[in-house]
VEXLUMDO-884117 format. One record per residue: residue in three letters; y, z, x of N, C-alpha, C in turn; residue number from 1. Coordinates in steps of 0.02 Angstrom, whole numbers, plus 50000, padded with zeros to 5 digits. Atoms other than C-alpha are relative to their C-alpha. Layout:
BEGIN
+------+-------+-------+-------+-------+-------+-------+-------+-------+-------+-----+
: type :  n_py :  n_pz :  n_px : ca_py : ca_pz : ca_px :  c_py :  c_pz :  c_px : seq :
+------+-------+-------+-------+-------+-------+-------+-------+-------+-------+-----+
:  ALA :     Y :     Z :     X :     Y :     Z :     X :     Y :     Z :     X : NUM :
...
+------+-------+-------+-------+-------+-------+-------+-------+-------+-------+-----+
This chain:
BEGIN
+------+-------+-------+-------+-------+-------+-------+-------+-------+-------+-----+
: type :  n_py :  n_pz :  n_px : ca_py : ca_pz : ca_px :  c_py :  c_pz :  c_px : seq :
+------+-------+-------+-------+-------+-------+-------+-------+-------+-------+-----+
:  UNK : 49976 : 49949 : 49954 : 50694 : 49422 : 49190 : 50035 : 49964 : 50059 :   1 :
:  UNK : 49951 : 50027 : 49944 : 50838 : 49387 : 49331 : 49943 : 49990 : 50045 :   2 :
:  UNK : 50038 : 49993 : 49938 : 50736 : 49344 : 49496 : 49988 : 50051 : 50050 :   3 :
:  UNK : 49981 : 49940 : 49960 : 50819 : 49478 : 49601 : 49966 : 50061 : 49952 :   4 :
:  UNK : 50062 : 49933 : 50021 : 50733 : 49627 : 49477 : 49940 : 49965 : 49998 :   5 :
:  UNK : 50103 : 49973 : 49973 : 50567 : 49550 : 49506 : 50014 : 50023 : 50056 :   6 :
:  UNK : 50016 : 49963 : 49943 : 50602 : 49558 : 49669 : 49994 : 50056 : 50009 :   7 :
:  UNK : 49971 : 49931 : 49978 : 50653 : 49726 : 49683 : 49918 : 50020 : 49949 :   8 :
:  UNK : 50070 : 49957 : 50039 : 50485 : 49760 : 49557 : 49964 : 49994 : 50054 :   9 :
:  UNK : 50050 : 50029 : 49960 : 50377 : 49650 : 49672 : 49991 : 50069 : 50034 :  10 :
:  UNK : 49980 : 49971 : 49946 : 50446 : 49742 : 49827 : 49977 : 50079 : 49981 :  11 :
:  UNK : 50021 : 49931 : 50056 : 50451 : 49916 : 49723 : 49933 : 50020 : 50035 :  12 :
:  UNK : 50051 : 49962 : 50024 : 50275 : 49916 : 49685 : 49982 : 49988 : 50074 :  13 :
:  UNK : 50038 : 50017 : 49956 : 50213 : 49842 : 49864 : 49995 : 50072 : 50067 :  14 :
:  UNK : 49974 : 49945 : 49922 : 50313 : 49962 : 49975 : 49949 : 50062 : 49959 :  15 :
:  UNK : 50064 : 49922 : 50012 : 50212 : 50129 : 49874 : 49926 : 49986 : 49995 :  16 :
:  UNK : 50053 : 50007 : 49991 : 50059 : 50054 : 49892 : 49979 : 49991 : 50070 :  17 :
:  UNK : 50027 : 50011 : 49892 : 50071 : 50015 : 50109 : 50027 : 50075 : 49986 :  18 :
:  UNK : 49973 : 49949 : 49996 : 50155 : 50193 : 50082 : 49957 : 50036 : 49998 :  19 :
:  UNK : 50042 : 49948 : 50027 : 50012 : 50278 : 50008 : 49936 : 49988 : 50056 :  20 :
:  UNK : 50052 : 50000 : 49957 : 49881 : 50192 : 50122 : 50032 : 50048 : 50062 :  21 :
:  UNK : 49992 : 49980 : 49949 : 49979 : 50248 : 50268 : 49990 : 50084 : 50004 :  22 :
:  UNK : 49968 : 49924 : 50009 : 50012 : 50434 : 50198 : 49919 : 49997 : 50001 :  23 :
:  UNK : 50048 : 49976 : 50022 : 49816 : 50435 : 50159 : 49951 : 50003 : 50072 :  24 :
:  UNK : 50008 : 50011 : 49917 : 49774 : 50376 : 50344 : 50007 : 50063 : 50040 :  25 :
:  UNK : 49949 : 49961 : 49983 : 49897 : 50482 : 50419 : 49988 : 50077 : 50006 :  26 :
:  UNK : 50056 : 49929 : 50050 : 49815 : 50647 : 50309 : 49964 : 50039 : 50052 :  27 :
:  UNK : 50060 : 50002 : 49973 : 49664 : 50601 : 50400 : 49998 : 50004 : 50075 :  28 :
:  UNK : 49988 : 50027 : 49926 : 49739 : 50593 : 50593 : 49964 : 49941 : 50021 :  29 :
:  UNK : 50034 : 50057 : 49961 : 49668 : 50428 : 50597 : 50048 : 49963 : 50026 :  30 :
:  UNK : 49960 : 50071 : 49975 : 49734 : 50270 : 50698 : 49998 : 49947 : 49941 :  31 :
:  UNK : 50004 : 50084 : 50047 : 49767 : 50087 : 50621 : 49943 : 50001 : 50011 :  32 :
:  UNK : 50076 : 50012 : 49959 : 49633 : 50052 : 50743 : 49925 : 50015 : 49969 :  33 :
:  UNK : 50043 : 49940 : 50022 : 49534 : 50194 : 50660 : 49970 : 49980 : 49936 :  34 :
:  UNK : 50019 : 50047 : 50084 : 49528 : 50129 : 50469 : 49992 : 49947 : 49999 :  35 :
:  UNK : 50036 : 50083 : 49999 : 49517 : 49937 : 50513 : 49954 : 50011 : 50009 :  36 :
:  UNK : 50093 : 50010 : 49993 : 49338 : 49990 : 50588 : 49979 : 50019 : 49962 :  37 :
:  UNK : 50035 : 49974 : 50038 : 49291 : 50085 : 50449 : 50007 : 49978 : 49952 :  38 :
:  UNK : 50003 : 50020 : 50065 : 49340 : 49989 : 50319 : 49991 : 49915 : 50004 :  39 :
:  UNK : 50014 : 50067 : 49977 : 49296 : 49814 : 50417 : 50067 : 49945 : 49989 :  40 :
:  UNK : 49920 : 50060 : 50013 : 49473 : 49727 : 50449 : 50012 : 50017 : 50059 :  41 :
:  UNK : 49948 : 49988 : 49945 : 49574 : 49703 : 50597 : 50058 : 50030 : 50010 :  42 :
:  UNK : 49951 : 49970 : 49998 : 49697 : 49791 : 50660 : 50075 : 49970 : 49975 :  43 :
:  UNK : 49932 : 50015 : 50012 : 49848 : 49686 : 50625 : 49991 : 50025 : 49913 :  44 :
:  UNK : 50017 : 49977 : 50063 : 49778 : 49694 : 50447 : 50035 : 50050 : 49960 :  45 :
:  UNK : 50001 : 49928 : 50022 : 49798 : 49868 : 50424 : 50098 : 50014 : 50012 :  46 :
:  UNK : 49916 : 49971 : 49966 : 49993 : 49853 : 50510 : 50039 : 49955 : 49945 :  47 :
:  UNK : 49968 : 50045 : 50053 : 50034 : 49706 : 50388 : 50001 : 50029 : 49926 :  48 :
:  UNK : 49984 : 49975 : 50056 : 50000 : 49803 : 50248 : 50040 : 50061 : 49994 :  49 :
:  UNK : 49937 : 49958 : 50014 : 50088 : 49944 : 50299 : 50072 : 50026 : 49994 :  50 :
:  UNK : 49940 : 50038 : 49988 : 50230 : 49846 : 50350 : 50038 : 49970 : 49931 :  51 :
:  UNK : 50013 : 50051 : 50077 : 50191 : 49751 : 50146 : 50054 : 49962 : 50043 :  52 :
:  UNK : 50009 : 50058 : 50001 : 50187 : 49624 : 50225 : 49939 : 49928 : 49955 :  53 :
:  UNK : 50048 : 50037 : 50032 : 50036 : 49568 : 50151 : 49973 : 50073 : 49938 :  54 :
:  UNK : 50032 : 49952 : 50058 : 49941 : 49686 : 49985 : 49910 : 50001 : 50020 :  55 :
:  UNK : 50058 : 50007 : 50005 : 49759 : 49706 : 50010 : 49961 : 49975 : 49940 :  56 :
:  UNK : 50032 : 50052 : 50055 : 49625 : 49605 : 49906 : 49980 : 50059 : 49954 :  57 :
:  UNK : 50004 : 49969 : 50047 : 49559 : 49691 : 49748 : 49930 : 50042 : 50045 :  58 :
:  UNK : 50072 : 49989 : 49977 : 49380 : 49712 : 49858 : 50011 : 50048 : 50081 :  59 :
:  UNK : 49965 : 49956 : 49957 : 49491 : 49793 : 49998 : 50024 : 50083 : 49977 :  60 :
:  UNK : 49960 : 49964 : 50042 : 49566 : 49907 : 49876 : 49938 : 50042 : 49990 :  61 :
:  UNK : 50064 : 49941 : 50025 : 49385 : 49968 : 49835 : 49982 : 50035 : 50051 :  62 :
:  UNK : 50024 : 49957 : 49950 : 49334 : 50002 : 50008 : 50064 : 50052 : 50016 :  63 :
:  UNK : 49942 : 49950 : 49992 : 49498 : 50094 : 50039 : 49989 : 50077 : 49958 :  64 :
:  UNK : 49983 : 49933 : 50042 : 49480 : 50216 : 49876 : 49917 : 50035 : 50034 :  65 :
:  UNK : 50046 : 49955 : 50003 : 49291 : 50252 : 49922 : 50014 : 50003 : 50078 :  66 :
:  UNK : 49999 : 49980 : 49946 : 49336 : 50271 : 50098 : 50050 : 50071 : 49995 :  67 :
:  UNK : 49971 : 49941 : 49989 : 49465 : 50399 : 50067 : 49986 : 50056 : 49930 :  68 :
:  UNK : 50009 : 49966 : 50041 : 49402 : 50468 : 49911 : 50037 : 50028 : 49945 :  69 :
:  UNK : 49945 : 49973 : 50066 : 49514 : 50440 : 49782 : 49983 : 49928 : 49954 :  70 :
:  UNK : 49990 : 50044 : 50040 : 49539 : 50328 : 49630 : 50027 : 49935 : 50024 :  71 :
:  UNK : 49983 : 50078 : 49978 : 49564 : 50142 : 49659 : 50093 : 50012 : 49963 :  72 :
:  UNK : 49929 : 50003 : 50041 : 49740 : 50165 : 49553 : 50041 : 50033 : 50025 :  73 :
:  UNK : 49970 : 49930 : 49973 : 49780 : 50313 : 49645 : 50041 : 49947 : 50047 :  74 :
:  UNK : 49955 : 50062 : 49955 : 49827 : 50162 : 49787 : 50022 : 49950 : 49962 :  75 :
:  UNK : 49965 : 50034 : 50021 : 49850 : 50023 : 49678 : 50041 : 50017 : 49971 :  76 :
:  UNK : 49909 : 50011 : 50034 : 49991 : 50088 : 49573 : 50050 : 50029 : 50005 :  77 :
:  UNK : 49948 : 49955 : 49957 : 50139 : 50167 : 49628 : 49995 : 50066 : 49964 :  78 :
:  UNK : 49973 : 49944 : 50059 : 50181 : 50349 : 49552 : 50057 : 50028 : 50031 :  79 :
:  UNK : 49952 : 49985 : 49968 : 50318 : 50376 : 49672 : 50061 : 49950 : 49997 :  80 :
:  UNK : 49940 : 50044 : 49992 : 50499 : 50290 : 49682 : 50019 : 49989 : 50075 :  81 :
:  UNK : 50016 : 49990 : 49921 : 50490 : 50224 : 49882 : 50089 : 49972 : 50024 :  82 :
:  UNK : 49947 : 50022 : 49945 : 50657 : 50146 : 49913 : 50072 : 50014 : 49964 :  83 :
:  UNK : 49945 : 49996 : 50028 : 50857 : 50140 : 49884 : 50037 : 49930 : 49972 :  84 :
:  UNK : 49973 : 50076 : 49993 : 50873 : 49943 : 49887 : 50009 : 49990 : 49920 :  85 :
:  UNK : 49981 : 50038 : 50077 : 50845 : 49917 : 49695 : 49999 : 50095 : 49949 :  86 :
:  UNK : 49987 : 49966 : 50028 : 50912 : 50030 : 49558 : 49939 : 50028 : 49937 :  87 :
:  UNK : 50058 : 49983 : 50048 : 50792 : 50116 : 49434 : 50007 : 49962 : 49937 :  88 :
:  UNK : 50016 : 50070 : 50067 : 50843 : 49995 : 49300 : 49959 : 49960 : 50023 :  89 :
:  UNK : 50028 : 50077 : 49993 : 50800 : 49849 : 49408 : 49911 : 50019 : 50006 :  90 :
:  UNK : 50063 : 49995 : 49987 : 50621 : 49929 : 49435 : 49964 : 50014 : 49934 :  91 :
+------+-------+-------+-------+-------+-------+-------+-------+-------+-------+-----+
């Protein structure tokens, strides 16, 4: 595979996964502030991933789904198309 369509997969899948935490947050009128304490992380934490800058760990990912009460997959895997940068081939 070219480099540029991973990227654009990488990127793809990262951006609907800070997307979905944020939308699930968000839902909830909570702060960053608000879910780092409850799910034990710091605030930048919570801004880096929604930034994907960084992905949360697999053990992050758990406290996340039972904190908001959904399926662990429901966040890890995209089901939405989040951006315009790469074409639906390249994804």
């Amino acid at each position: 595979m070219h480099p540029e369509l991973l990227i654009c997969r990488i990127l793809g899948t990262i951006g609907v996964v800070m997307k979905t935490i944020r939308e699930l947050r968000e839902q909830r009128g909570m702060s960053q502030m608000d879910l780092a304490v409850e799910i034990g992380v710091t605030l930048p934490t919570i801004g880096n991933w929604e930034r994907n800058i960084y992905e949360p760990k697999a053990s992050q990912f758990r406290k996340l789904a039972r904190f908001f009460g959904v399926p662990m997959d429901e966040i890890a895997i995209p089901t939405v198309d989040t951006g315009d940068e790469c074409t639906d081939e390249q994804r």
